[in-house]
N, C-alpha and C positions, 0 to 999 in steps of 0.2 A: 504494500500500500504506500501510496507517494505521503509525503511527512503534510502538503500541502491539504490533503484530505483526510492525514488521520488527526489535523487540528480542527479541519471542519466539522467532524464527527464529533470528538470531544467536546469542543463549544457547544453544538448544539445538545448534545444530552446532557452539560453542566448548566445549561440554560432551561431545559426541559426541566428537570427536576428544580432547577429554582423558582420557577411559575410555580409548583406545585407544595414545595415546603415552602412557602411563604405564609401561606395562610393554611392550611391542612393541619394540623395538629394544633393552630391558637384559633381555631375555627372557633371552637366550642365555649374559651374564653371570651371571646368578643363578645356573641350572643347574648352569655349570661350577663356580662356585664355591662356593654353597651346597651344591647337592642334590650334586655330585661325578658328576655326569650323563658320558657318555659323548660323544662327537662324532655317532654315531648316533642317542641318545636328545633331542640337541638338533634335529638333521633333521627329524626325528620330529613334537617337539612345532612348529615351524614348519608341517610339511607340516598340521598338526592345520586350520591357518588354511586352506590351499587348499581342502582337504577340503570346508571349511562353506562356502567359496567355489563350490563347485558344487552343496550343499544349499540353499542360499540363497533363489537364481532361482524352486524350485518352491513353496517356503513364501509369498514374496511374491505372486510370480503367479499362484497358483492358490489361495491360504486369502486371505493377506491381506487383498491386494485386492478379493476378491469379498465376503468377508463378514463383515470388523469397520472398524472406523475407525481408522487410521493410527496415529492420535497413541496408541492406544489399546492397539495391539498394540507400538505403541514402550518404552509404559509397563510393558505386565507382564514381553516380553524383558528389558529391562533391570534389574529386578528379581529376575527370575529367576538373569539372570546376577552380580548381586551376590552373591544364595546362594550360586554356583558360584566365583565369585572367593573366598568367604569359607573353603571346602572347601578352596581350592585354598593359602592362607594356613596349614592346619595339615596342609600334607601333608607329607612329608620323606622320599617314596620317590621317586625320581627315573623307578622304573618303572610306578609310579602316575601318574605326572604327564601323560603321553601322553592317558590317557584322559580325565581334568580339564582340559586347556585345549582337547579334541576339544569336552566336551560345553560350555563356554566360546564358544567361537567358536560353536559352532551359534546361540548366543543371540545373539551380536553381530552374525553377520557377515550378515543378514537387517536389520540394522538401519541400516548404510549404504546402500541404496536406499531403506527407509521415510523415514528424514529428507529426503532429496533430494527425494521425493516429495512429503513435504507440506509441504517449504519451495514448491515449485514449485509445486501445487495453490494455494496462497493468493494467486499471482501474477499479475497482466496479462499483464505480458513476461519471462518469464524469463530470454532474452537480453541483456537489460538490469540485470534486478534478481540473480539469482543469483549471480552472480562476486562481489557486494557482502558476501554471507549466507556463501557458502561457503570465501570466505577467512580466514572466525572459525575454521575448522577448521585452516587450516596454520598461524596465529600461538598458536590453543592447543595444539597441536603444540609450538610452539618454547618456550611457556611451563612446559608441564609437562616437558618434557626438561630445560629449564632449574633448574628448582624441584630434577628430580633429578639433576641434575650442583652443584649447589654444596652441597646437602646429603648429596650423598655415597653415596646408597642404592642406587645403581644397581643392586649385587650382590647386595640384600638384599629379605626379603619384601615391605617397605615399598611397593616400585612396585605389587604386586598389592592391596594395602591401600590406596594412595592409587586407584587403579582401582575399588575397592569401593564406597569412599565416596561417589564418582564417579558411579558407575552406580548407587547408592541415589538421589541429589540427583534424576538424566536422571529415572529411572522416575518419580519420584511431580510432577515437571514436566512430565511428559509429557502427564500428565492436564490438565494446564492450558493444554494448546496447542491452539490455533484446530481447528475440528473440519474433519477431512479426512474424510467417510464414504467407504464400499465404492466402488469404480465398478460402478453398474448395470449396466451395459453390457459389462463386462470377457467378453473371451469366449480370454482369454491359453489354448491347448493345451501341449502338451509339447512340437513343432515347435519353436512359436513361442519357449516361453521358453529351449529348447534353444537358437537360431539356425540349424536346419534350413530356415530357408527360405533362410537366405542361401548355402547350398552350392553355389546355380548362379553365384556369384562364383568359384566355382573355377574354370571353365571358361577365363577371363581367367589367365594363365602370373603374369604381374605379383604379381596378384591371390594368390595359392595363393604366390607366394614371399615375398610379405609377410609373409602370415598364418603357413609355417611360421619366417620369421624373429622376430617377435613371441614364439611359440612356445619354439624355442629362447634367444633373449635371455633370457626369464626365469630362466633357469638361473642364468643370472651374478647377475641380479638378486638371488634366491636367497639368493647368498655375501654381497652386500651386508649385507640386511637382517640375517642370521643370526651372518654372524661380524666386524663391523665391527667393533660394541663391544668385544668382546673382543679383538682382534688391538688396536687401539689401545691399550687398556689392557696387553695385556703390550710394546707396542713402547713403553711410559715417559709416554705422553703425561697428561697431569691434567685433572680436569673434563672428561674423555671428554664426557659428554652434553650440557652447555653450547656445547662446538665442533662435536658433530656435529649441532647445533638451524644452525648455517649454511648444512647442508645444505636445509632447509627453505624457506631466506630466498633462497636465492639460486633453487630452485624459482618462486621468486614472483616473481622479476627476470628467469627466464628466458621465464617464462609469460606476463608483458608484451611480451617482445620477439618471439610466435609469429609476429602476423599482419605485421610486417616483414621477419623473416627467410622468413616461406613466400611473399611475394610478390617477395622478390630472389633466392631458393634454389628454391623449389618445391619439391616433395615429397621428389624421389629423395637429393636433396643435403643437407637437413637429415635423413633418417634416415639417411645416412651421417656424418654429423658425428656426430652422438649416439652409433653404434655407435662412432665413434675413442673420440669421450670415454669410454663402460666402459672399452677397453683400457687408454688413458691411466692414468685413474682405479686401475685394481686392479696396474697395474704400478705407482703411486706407493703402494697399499697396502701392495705386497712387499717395495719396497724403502729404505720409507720407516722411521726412525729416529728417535730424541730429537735426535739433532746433526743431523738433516735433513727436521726436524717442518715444513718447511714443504709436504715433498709430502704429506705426510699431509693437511696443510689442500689443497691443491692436490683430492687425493682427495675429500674430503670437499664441498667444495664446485660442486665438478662434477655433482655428483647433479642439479644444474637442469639442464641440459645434455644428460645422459643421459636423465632421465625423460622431462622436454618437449622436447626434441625427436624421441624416437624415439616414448613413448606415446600424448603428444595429438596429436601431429603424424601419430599413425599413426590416431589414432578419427576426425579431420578427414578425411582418404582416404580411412579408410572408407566416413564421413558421405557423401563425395561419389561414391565409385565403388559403393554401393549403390540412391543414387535413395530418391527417397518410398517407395515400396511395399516394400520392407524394411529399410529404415532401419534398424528396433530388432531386427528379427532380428540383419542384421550385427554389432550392437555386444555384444548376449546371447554371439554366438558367439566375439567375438573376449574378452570379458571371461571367460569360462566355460574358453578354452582357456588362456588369458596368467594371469590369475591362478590360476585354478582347477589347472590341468593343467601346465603351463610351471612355476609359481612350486614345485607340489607333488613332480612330477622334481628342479627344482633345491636344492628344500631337502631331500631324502634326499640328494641329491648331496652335499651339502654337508656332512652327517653323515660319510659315509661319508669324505670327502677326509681332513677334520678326524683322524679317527681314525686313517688312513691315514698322516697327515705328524705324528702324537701322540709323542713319543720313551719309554721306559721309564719316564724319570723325572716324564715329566708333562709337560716343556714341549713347545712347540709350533714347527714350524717354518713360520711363517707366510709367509716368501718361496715356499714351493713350493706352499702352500694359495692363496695367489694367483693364481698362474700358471696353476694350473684354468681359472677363470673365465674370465681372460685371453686363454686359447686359444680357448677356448669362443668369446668374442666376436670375435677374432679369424676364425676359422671363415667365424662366422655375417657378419662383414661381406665376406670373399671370395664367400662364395655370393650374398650381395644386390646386390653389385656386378656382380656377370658377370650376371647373369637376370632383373635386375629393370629394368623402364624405366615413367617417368613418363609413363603415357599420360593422357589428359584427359579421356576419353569415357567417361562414366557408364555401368551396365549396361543403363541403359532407351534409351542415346541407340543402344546396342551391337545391341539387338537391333530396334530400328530399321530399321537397318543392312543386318541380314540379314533382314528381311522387303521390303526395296526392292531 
């Protein structure tokens, strides 16, 4: 790859994910504190994101792809959704806001697979070159959280105004990135981008208790994303967003150490490590304090742990207990249900708990909004532990199998 395109690649996914952690994780501050949002109305606009997580798949695979040029369609989304970030800057109804970061996300969330796509498109070896391109995405992550934890805005419109400017800068760059055209050839159906082909994975027991564990896990996940910020911020803690950018970094330490721990754990053992760690993790949310701000960090930093070991570690089994011939089905389906469906249950969930554990006066009692999740994950690691077994046999080696 020429050096001149593998800066263009990295710009634009440190700029991608800077539209995106700008405002995504002090979302749910703002609300409460600005617009005086409800614990529902916070749910809400989170589920807003799964939502466009299952609109997404048919925009890409079906317009996209076939008939504009990548970088192209990159450029006007993101412009697009500048406008809508700029609406979304002079709004001050907190019952308006549901429907402004719906039409929001529709623009964005279509634009995390086009970048992958034509970082990858310009590539020989993917497997080689992308881990290098795609990690500009979690250190600008850590950068723009950081930018808004020491200036302090977390609560304030600002995050969606640095997000704007953001997504002004991506869109009119976009145009200037290496040209990805249509695939000719693209013959993506609604099966396909569904992950209906990979449904005869269920027939496999393992298989089908993975997937509804994935499934429910994201519920917890959910609470993470939605009420982290905030719950630290009234548990005393300072520069929230500064400490929880550790959670990112340690993401990136744990996602080094995959292919050691999946060749001395193997599959079934690292996604039960990862489900202790949620429980861990949101019982140090509950009952973590100023005078015991270190489970908080404890919390927070376990997110590499949680994520990579239960997420990639679960797209890797996928990868392998699907076979060539649906490969990308499986992973449609597992992304369509986990983010899409999973994330979008848990964050209503999570509305609703909120409001639930709300006291008359306003404050919150965050020890028992914890303990949700906690259960939740708790649950889902009994159930994965009694019915789930590390088999090793691919789908195609399986029906193999039963044709001999």
């Amino acid at each position: 790859m020429l050096s001149t395109t593998r800066f263009q690649l990295s710009a634009m996914m440190f700029l991608q994910f800077f539209v995106w952690g700008a405002w995504y994780g002090q979302m749910s501050k703002y609300l409460l504190t600005e617009l005086h949002a409800t614990g529902d109305q916070v749910g809400n606009a989170y589920a807003a994101f799964s939502l466009a997580m299952i609109i997404a798949p048919f925009f890409v695979g079906m317009i996209a792809d076939r008939y504009f040029a990548a970088q192209k369609v990159l450029g006007v989304l993101n412009l697009l959704g500048a406008g809508v970030l700029y609406l979304i800057t002079k709004n001050t109804n907190p019952g308006n806001f549901f429907y402004l970061i719906l039409a929001y996300c529709i623009t964005f969330a279509p634009t995390l697979a086009l970048t992958s796509s034509i970082a990858m498109q310009q590539m020989t070896s993917p497997e080689k070159e992308f881990p290098g391109i795609r990690v500009l995405g979690t250190i600008s992550w850590i950068v723009v959280t950081n930018i808004v934890g020491y200036y302090g805005f977390g609560d304030k419109v600002t995050i969606f105004q640095l997000s704007m400017y953001a997504a002004l800068i991506l869109g009119v760059f976009s145009f200037f990135l290496p040209d990805t055209p249509p695939k000719a050839t693209s013959s993506s159906s609604v099966a396909q981008i569904l992950g209906l082909d990979a449904f005869k994975l269920f027939k496999d027991r393992s298989f089908a208790i993975f997937f509804l564990s994935s499934v429910l896990i994201c519920i917890p996940l959910s609470f993470y994303y939605a009420m982290a910020n905030p719950s630290l911020t009234d548990g005393g803690m300072q520069n929230v967003e500064n400490k929880m950018s550790l959670g990112q970094a340690s993401e990136v330490i744990f996602m080094l150490l995959i292919p050691l721990a999946y060749t001395r754990l193997g599959v079934k053992k690292m996604l039960i490590v990862g489900l202790i760690a949620w429980i861990v993790r949101f019982i140090c949310f509950g009952y973590g304090t100023a005078s015991t701000e270190w489970m908080l960090f404890l919390a927070i930093v376990l997110h590499g742990v949680c994520y990579d070991f239960f997420f990639v570690t679960g797209m890797i089994y996928t990868d392998n207990k699907a076979g060539e011939k649906i490969k990308s089905s499986a992973q449609a389906l597992i992304s369509i249900a986990t983010y899409g469906i999973g994330m979008g249950i848990g964050s209503k969930i999570s509305g609703i708990v909120l409001d639930m554990y709300t006291r008359p006066d306003g404050t919150k009692d965050w020890l028992s909004v914890w303990l949700v999740p906690a259960g939740i994950a708790a649950a889902v690691l009994v159930l994965f532990i009694l019915l789930f077994s590390d088999k090793k046999r691919t789908l195609a080696q399986e029906d193999e199998l039963v044709l001999k």
